[in-house]
C-alpha positions as CSV (number, residue, x, y, z in Angstrom):
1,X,256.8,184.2,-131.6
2,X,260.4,183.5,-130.9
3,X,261.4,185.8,-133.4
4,X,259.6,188.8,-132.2
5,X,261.2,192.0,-132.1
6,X,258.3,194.1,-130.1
7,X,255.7,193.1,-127.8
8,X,252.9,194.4,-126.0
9,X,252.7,195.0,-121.9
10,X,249.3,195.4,-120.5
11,X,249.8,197.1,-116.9
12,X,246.6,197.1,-114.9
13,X,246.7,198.8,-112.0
14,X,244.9,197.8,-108.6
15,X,242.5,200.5,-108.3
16,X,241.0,203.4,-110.4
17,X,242.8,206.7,-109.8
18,X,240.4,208.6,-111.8
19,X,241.5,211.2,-114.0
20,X,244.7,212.1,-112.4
21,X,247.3,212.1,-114.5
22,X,249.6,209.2,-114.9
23,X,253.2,208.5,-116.3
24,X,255.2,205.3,-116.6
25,X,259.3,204.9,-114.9
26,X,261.6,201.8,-115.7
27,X,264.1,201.2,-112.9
28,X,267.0,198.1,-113.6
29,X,266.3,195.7,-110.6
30,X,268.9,197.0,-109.5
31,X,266.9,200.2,-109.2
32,X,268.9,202.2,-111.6
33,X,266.7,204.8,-113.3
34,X,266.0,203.4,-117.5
35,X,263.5,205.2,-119.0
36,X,259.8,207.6,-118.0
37,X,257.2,208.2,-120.3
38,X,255.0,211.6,-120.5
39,X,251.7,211.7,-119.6
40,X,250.0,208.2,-120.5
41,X,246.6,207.3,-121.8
42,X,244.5,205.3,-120.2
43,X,242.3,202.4,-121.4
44,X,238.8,202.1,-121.0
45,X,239.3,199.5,-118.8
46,X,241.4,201.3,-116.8
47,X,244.7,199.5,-118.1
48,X,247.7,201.3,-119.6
49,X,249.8,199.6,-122.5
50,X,253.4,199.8,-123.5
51,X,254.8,198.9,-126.6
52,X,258.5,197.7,-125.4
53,X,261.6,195.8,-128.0
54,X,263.8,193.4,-127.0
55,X,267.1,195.8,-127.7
56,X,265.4,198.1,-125.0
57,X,264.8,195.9,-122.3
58,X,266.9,192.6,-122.9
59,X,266.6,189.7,-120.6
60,X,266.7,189.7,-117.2
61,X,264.9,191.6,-114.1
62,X,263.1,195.6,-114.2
63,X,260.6,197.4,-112.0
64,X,257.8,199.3,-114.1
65,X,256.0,202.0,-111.8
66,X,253.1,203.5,-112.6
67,X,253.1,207.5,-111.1
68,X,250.1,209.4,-109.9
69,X,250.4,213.2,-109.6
70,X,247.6,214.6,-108.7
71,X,245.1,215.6,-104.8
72,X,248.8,217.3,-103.7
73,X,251.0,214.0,-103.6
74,X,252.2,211.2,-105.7
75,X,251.0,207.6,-105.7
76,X,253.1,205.1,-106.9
77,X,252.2,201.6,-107.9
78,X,255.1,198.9,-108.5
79,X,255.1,195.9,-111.0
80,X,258.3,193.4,-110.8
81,X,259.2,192.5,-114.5
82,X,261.2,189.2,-115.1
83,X,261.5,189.0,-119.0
84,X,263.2,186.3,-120.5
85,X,263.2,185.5,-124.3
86,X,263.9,182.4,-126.3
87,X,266.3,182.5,-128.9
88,X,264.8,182.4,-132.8
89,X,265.0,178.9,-133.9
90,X,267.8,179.0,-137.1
91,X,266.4,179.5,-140.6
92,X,267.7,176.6,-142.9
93,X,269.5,177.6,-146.0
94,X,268.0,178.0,-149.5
């Protein structure tokens, strides 16, 4: 909804990485560091979600990577985020 404060991001990775442990980085597109996560769980389809709001992240361009530590070196897989939101339509008056 237009409205929505929160939403949901469903990052899937390309392949399986087992049980190594995984954690989450938000870079500007700029590639300024935003935010990492601790370790993250993992789905049983292999998918990681992320609940994210609006005042966090507010419209425009962000690189989520997805970081593999584990067999003695790091793995990092990159999604591009473009996130644009539509303004809530204006409540009438009562």
């Amino acid at each position: 909804p237009a409205d929505a404060e929160r939403f949901l991001l469903i990052l899937s990775p390309a392949e399986n990485r087992g049980d190594a442990e995984c954690r989450l980085e938000i870079r500007a597109a700029d590639g300024r560091f935003l935010w990492a996560s601790g370790p993250l769980k993992k789905a049983g389809d292999g998918s990681f979600s992320l609940g994210l709001s609006r005042n966090f992240l507010p419209t425009g361009e962000y690189h989520i990577r997805l970081v593999w530590n584990g067999l003695g070196k790091e793995i990092t897989e990159e999604f591009p985020v473009v996130l644009l939101y539509s303004q809530a339509p204006a409540k009438a008056a009562v």
